[in-house]
C-alpha positions as CSV (number, residue, x, y, z in Angstrom):
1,X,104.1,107.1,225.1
2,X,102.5,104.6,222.7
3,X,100.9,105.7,219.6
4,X,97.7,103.7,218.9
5,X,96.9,103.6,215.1
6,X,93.8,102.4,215.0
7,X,92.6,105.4,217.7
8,X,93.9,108.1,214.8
9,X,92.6,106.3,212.0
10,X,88.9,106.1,213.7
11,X,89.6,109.8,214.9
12,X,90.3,111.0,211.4
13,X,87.7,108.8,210.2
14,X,84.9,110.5,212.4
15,X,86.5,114.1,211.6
16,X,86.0,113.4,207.4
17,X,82.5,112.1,208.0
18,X,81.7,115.3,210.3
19,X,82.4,117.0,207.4
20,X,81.3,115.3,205.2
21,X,77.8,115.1,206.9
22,X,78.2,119.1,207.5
23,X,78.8,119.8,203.8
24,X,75.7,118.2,202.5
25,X,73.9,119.7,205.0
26,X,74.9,122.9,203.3
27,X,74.2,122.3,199.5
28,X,70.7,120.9,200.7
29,X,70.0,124.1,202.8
30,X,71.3,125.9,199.6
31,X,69.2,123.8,197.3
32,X,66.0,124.4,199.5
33,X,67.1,127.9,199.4
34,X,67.4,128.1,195.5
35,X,64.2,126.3,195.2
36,X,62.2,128.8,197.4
37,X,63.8,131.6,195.4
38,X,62.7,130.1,192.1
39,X,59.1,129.9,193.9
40,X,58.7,133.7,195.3
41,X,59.7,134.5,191.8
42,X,56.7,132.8,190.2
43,X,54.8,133.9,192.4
44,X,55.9,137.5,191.6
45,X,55.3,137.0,188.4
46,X,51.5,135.9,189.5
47,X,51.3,138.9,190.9
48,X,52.4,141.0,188.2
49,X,49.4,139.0,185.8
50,X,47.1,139.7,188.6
51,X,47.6,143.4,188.1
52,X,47.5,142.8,184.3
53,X,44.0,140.7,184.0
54,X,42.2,142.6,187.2
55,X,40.0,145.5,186.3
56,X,39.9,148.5,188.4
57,X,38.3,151.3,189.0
58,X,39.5,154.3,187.1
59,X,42.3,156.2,188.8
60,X,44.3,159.1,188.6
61,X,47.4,158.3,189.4
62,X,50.0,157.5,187.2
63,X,51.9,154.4,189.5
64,X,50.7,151.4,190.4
65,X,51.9,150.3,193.6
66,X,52.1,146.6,195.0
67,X,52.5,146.5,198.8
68,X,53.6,144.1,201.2
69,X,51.5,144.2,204.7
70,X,54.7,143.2,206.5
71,X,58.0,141.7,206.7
72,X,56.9,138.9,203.7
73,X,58.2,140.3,200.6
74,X,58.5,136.9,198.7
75,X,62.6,136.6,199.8
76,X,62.7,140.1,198.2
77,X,61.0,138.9,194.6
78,X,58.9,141.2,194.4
79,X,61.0,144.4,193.7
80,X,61.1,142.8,190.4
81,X,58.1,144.5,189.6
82,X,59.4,147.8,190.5
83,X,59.2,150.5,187.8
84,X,57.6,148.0,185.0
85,X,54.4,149.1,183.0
86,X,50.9,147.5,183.7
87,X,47.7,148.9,183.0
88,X,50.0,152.2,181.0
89,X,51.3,152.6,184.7
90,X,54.7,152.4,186.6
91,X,54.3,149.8,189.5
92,X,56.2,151.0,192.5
93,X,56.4,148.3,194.9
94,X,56.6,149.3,198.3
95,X,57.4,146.8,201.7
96,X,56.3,146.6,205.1
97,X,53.5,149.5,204.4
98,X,51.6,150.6,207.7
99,X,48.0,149.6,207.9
100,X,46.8,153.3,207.5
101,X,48.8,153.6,204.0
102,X,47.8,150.5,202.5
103,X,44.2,152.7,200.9
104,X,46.7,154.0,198.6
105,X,48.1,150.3,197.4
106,X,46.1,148.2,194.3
107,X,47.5,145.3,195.3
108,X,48.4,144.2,199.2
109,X,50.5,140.7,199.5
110,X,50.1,139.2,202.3
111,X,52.7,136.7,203.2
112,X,52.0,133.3,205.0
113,X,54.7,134.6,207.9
114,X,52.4,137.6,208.1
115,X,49.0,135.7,207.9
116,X,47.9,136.9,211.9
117,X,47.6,140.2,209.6
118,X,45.4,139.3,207.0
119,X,42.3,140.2,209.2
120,X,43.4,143.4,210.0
121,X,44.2,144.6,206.3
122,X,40.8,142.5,205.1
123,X,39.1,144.7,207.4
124,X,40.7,147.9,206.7
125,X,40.4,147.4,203.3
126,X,36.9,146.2,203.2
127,X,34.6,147.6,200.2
128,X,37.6,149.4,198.4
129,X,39.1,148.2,195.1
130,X,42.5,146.6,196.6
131,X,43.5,143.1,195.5
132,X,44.4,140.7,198.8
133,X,46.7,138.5,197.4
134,X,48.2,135.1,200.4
135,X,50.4,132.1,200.0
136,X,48.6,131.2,203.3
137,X,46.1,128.3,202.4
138,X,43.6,129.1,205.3
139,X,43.0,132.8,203.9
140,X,40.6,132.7,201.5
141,X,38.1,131.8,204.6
142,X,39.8,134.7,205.6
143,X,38.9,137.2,203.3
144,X,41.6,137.4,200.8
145,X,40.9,138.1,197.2
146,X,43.3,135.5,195.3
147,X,45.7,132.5,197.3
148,X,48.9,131.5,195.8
149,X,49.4,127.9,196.5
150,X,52.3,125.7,196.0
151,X,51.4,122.1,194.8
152,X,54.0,119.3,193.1
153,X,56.7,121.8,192.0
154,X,53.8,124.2,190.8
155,X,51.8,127.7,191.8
156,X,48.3,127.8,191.1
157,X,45.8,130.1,192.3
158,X,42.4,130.1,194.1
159,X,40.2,133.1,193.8
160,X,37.3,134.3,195.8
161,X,35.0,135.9,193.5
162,X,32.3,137.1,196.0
163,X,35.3,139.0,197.6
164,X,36.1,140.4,194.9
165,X,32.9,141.5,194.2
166,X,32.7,143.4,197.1
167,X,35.6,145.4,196.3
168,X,34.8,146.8,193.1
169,X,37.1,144.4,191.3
170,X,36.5,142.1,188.4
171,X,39.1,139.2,187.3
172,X,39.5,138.7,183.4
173,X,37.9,135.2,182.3
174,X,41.4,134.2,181.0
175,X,42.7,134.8,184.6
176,X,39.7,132.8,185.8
177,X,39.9,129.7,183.5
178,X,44.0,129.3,184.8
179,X,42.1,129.6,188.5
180,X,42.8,126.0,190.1
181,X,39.4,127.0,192.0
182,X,37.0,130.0,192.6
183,X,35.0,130.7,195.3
184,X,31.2,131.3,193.7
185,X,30.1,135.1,194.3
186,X,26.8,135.6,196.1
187,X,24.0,136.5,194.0
């Protein structure tokens, strides 16, 4: 039995490189990971202004609750929010909420993996004072109140004013100056 050199020097050559080429497949998958974590949690913290510099309708109860309409929960970013005061109320954040609970929510996200439901909530929720918040460009059209939209490393905001009109909402100026762009409300 020979032993050929140059076959186990190209065989452990190719082996290194596999892993080699397998490890920086990792730290980029983790580094795309990180950077959509960093992401969901600025856009949490959009959402926790929202609450802040939106004006709604007196209510009587003493929680504040930011809902998900399905599985998109910002990577899980937005229990954050849980139990912290806005408005002198305790936000309880609440995931996945069935359509026929989401009257009891002030502010609805609605994640751009669950964007086929944006119609449905925009309909059920139609004329009642609950913010529509997407990361899904193509929602505003849609009927959303306020899209979250990622541009160069940044979040910026887009709000539909004639929506929120029809809810019973109003947006603080400050929150409308930071607006990248708002939708004119109908006279």
């Amino acid at each position: 039995m020979k032993f050929n050199l140059l076959q186990s020097v190209t065989s452990h050559v190719r082996h290194w490189a596999c892993l080699a080429v397998m490890a920086l497949s990792a730290l980029t998958a983790h580094a795309q990971s990180a950077n959509s974590m960093a992401e969901f949690r600025v856009k949490a913290a959009y959402i926790f202004n929202f609450a802040k510099y939106v004006d709604w309708p007196v209510a009587d109860s003493k929680q504040f609750q930011v809902c998900s309409a399905g599985r998109d929960d910002l990577g899980g970013a937005l229990s954050a929010l849980d139990n912290r005061l806005v408005q002198g109320r305790v936000i309880q954040v609440r995931q996945n909420v069935a359509m026929d609970q989401l009257k009891d929510c002030q502010i609805i996200f609605v994640g751009e993996r669950d964007s086929k439901l944006l119609t449905s909530v925009v309909r059920q929720m139609l004329g009642t004072p609950v913010l529509i918040v997407s990361d899904n460009q193509q929602t505003v059209e849609a009927g959303a109140h306020i899209i979250l939209a990622s541009a160069e490393d940044r979040v910026e905001f887009d709000v539909n004013l004639a929506t929120l009109q029809r809810s019973n909402l109003k947006a603080s100026s400050q929150m409308l100056k930071l607006a990248r762009n708002t939708k004119p409300a109908k006279p």
